[in-house]
C-alpha positions in Angstrom: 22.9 -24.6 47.6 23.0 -25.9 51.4 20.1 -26.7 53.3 20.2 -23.6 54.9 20.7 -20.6 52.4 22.7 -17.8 54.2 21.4 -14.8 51.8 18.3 -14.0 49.4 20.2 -13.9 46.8 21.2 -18.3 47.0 17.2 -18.9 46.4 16.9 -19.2 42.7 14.8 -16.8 40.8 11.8 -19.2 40.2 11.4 -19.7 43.9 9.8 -16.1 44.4 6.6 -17.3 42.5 3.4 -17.6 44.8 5.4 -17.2 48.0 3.0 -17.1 51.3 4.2 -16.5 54.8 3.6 -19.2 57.0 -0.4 -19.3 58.9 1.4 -18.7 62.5 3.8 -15.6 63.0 5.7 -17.7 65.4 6.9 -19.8 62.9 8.6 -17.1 61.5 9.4 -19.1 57.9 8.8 -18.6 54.0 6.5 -21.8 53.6 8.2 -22.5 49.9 11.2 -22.4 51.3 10.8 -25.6 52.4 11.4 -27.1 49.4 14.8 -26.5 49.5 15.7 -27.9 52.7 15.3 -24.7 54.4 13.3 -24.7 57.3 15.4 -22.8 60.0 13.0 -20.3 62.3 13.7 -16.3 61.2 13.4 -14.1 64.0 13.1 -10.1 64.4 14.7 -8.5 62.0 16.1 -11.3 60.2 12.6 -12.5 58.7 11.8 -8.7 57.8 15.3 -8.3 56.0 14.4 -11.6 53.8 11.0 -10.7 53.7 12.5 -7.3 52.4 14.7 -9.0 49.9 12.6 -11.2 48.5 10.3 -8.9 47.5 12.4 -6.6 45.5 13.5 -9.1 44.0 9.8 -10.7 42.6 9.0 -7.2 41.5 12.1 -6.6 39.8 11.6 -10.1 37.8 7.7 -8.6 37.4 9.5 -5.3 35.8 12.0 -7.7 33.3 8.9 -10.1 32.3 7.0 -6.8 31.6 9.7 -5.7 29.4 10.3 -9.2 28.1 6.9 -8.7 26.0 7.8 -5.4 24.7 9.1 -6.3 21.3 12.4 -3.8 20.4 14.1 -6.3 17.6 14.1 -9.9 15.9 16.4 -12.3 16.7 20.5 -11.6 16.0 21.3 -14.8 14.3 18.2 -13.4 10.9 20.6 -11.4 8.3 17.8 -9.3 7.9 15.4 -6.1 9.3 12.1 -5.2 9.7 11.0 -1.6 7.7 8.2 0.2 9.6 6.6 3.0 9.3 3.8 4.7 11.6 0.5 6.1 10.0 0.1 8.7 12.5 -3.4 11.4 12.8 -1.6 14.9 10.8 -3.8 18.4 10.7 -2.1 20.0 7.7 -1.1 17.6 5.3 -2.8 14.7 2.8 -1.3 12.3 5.4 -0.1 10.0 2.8 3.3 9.5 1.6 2.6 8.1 -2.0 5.9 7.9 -3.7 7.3 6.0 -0.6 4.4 3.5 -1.1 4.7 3.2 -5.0 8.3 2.7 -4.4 7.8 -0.1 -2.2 5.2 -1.6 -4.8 7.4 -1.3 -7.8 10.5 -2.7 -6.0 8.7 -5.0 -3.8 10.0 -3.9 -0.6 8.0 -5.7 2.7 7.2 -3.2 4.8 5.2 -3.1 7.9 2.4 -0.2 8.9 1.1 0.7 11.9 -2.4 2.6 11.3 -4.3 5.1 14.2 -7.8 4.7 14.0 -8.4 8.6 13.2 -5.3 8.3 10.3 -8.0 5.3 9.1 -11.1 7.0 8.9 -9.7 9.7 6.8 -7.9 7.4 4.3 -10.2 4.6 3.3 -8.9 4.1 -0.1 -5.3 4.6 1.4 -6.4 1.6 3.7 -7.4 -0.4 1.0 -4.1 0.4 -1.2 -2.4 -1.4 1.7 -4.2 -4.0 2.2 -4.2 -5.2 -0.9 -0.2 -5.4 -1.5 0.8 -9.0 -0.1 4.1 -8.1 1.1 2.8 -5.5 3.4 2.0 -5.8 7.2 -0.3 -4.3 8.6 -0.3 -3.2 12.5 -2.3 -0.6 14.6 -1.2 2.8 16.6 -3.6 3.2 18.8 -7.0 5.4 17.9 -6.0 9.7 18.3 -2.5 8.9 19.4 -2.6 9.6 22.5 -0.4 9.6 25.6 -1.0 6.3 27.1 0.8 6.2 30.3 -1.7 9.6 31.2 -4.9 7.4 31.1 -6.3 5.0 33.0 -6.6 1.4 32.0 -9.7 1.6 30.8 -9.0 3.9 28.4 -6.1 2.5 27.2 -7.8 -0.1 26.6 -10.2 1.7 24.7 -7.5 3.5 22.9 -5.7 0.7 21.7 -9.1 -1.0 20.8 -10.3 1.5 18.3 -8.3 0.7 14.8 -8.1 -3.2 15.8 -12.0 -3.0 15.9 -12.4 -1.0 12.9 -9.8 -3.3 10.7 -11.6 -6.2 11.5 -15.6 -4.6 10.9 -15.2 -2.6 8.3 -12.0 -4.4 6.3 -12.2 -7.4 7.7 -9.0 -8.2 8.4 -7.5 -8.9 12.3 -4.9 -6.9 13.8 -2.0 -8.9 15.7 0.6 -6.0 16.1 0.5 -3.1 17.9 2.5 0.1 18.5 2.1 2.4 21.1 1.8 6.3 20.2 5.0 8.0 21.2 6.8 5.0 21.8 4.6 5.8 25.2 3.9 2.6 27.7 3.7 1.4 31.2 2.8 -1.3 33.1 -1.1 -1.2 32.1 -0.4 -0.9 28.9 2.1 -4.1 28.2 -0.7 -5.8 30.4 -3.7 -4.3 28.1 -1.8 -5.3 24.8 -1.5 -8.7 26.4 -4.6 -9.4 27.6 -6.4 -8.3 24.0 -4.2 -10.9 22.4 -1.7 -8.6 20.5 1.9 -8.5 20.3 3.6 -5.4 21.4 6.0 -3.6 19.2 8.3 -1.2 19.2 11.8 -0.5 17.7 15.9 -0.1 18.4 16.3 2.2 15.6 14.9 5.5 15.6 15.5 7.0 12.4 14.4 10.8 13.0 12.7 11.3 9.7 9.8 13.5 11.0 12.9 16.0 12.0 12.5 18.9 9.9 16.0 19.6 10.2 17.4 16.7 9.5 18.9 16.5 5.8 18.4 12.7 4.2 22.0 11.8 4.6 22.0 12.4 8.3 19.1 10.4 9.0 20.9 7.5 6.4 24.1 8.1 8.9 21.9 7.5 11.7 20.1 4.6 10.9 23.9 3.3 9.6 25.1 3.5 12.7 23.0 1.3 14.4 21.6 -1.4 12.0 22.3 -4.9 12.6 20.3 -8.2 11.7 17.2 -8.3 13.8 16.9 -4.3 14.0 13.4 -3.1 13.8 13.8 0.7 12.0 10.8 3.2 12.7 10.1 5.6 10.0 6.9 7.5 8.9 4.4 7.2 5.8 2.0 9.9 6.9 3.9 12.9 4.8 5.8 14.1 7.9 9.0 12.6 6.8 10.4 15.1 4.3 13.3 12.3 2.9 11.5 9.3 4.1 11.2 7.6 0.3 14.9 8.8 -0.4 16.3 7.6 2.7 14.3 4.0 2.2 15.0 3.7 -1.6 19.0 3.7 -0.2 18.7 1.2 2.5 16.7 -0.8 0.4 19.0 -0.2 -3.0 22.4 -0.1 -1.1 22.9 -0.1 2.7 20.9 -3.2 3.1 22.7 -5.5 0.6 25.8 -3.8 1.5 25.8 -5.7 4.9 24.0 -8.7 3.5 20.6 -7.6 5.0 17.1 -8.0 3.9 14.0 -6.0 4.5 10.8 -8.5 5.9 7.9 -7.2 7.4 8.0 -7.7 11.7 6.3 -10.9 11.8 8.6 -12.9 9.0 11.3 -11.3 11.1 10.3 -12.7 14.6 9.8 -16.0 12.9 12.9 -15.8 11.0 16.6 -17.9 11.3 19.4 -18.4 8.8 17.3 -21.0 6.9 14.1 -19.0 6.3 15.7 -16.5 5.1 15.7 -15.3 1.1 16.8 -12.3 -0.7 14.0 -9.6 -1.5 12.9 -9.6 -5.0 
């Protein structure tokens, strides 16, 4: 790059951190320009057009950094996925699917969970069941699954606060993952996740299984399609997946070791490479 960039677009990304516009107007100049060797008077129009430029560009870095925390996968290079399934609030059923969980036990499937705080008040022993298997994750899904992006920060913040609170006062155990309801977020709520310490998680395969219609070979078909190391799959263990254990029990038993894949719960697969790796028992 010259001394004199001709364009926004020659200052490199970085540059847009912290800028300030120079103390007099009649210097007309971007003071961190300056350290590049820029320090040519803009004029009129010209400094509003830069000006212009330069801030779309900051706040489209702001909305790729946003994203940047919003967890969608593992890495690419792990032969291996990440099994999840959401513990949402139901009305009608028991709200527990237990022959997907004793089929995880019995073939030692990791799995990760993400509990709502209302799912968790109504299923202590459930909880408990959990807790207790070691090759189990557990995460939260936010307290009565609600619509984030509808609410103000503040209740987001509570929202998301509920179940973490409740695992670590009544179970005792901390909460590092979350999950938004709905797959639901904005802005506030990548910056409420951060700021309680949490990592935010969400998935790149959606398997459908809460879709009534959908018979247990589509929703295999589906999830098929799209799996590749690092994929994070969301399913459900609430009872509103009708094929949720059959469609597991093949992934796990077939589709999985067909394409030399492993399950691992999300955090072994965010810290995972080619050397960590090892099949499931």
């Amino acid at each position: 790059m010259d001394g004199n960039p001709e364009h926004p677009a020659d200052f490199p990304v970085w540059a847009l951190h912290n800028f300030t516009v120079a103390a007099t107007l009649t210097e007309r100049q971007l003071s961190p320009l300056r350290a590049f060797g820029y320090t040519a008077p803009m004029r009129g129009k010209q400094f509003w057009i830069r000006l212009s430029a330069i801030c779309g560009m900051a706040l489209a870095l702001q909305a790729i950094l946003a994203e940047a925390q919003v967890i969608k996968a593992g890495p690419a290079s792990c032969p291996a996925v990440a099994l999840t399934y959401d513990l949402c609030p139901v009305r009608t059923a028991f709200g527990f699917d237990r022959e997907l969980i004793d089929f995880l036990i019995e073939h030692k499937v990791p799995a990760t969970f993400f509990m709502s705080g209302r799912w968790m008040a109504k299923h202590d022993a459930e909880v408990k069941k959990l807790l207790a298997v070691p090759f189990f994750e557990i995460g939260t899904h936010g307290e009565v699954h609600a619509h984030l992006p509808m609410h103000e920060v503040e209740d987001q913040q509570q929202e998301i606060m509920g179940p973490v609170r409740l695992l670590k006062t009544k179970y005792g155990r901390p909460a590092t993952l979350f999950r938004p309801p709905y797959g639901e977020y904005n802005d506030q709520t990548v910056d409420a996740v951060k700021a309680l310490g949490l990592k935010f998680i969400l998935w790149n395969i959606e398997s459908g299984d809460p879709d009534p219609t959908l018979a247990a070979e589509a929703i295999v078909a589906r999830v098929q399609k799209r799996m590749k190391p690092g994929s994070v799959i969301v399913m459900h263990a609430n009872g509103k997946g009708k094929h949720t254990r059959e469609v597991t029990e093949t992934l796990a038993a077939t589709l999985l070791p067909a394409k030399g894949l492993t399950p691992m719960t999300v955090s072994d697969l965010l810290r995972c490479n080619q050397s960590t790796v090892t099949p499931a028992p």
